[in-house]
C-alpha positions as a Markdown table, in Angstrom:
| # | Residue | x | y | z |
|---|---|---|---|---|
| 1 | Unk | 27.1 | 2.5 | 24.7 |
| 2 | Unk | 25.1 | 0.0 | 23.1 |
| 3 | Unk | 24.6 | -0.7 | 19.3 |
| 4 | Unk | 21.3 | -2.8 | 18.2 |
| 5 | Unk | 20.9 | -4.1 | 14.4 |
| 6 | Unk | 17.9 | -5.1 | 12.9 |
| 7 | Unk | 17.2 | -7.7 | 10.2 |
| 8 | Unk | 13.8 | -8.5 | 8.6 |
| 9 | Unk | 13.2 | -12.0 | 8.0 |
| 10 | Unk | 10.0 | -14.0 | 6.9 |
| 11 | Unk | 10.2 | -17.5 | 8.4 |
| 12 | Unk | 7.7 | -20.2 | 6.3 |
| 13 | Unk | 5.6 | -23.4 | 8.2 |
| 14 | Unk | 3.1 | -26.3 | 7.2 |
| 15 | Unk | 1.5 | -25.9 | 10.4 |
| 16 | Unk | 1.1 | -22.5 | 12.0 |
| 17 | Unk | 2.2 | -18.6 | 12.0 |
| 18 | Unk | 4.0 | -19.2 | 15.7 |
| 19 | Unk | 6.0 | -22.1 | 13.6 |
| 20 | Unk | 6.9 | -19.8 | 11.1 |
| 21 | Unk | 8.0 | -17.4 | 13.8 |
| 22 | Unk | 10.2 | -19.8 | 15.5 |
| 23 | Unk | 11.5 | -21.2 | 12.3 |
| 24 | Unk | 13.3 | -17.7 | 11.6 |
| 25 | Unk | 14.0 | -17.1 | 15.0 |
| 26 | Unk | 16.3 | -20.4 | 14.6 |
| 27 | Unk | 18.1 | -19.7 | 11.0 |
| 28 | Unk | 18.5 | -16.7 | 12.2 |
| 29 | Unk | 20.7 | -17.7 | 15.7 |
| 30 | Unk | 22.3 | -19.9 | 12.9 |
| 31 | Unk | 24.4 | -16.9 | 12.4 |
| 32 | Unk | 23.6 | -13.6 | 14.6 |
| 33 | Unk | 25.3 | -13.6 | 17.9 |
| 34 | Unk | 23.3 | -11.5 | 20.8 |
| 35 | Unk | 19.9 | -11.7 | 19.4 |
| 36 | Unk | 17.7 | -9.6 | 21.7 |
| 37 | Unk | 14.3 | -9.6 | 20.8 |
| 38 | Unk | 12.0 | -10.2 | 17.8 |
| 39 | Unk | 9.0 | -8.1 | 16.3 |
| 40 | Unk | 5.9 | -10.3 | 14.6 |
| 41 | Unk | 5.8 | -7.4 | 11.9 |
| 42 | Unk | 3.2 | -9.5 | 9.8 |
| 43 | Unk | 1.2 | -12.6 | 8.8 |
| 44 | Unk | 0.2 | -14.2 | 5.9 |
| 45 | Unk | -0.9 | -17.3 | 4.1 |
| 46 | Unk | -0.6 | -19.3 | 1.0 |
| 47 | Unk | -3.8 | -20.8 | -0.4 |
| 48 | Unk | -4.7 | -23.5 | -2.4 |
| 49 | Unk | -7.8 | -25.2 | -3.0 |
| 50 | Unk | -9.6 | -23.2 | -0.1 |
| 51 | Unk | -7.2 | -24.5 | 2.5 |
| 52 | Unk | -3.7 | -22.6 | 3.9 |
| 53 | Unk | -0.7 | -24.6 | 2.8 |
| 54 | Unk | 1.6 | -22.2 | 4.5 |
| 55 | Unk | 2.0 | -20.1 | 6.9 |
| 56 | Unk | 4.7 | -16.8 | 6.6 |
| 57 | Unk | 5.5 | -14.8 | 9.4 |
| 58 | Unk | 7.6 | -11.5 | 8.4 |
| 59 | Unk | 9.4 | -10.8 | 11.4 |
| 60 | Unk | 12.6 | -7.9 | 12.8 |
| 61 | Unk | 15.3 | -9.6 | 14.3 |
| 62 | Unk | 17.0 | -7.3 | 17.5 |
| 63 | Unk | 20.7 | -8.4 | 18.0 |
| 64 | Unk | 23.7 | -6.1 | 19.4 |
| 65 | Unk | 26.7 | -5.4 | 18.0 |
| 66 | Unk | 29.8 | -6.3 | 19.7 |
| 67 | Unk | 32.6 | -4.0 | 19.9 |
């Protein structure tokens, strides 16, 4: 039998919501052993002066637990 964990993270780029994506993805295999799969859960941007300075990406993180 299998366990799975899930964590919410919101990864932040200068250059695109996919980079903000991977940029979680790879703090969070900093630490989490097993990681599984990952959920885009939402986008959004900061703004200033009419252009997008950053992009956040809230994603789940899938990882099992070991036994």
């Amino acid at each position: 039998m299998a366990v799975i964990k899930t964590i919410d993270l919101v990864g932040v780029s200068n250059e695109s919501w996919r980079d903000a994506a991977s940029q979680a993805l790879a703090d969070a295999s900093k630490t989490l052993r097993g990681i599984q799969g990952m959920d885009v859960l939402e986008t959004s941007a900061v703004v200033a002066n009419n252009e997008i300075t950053e992009y956040h990406t809230h994603v789940r993180i899938k990882f099992r637990i070991e036994r």
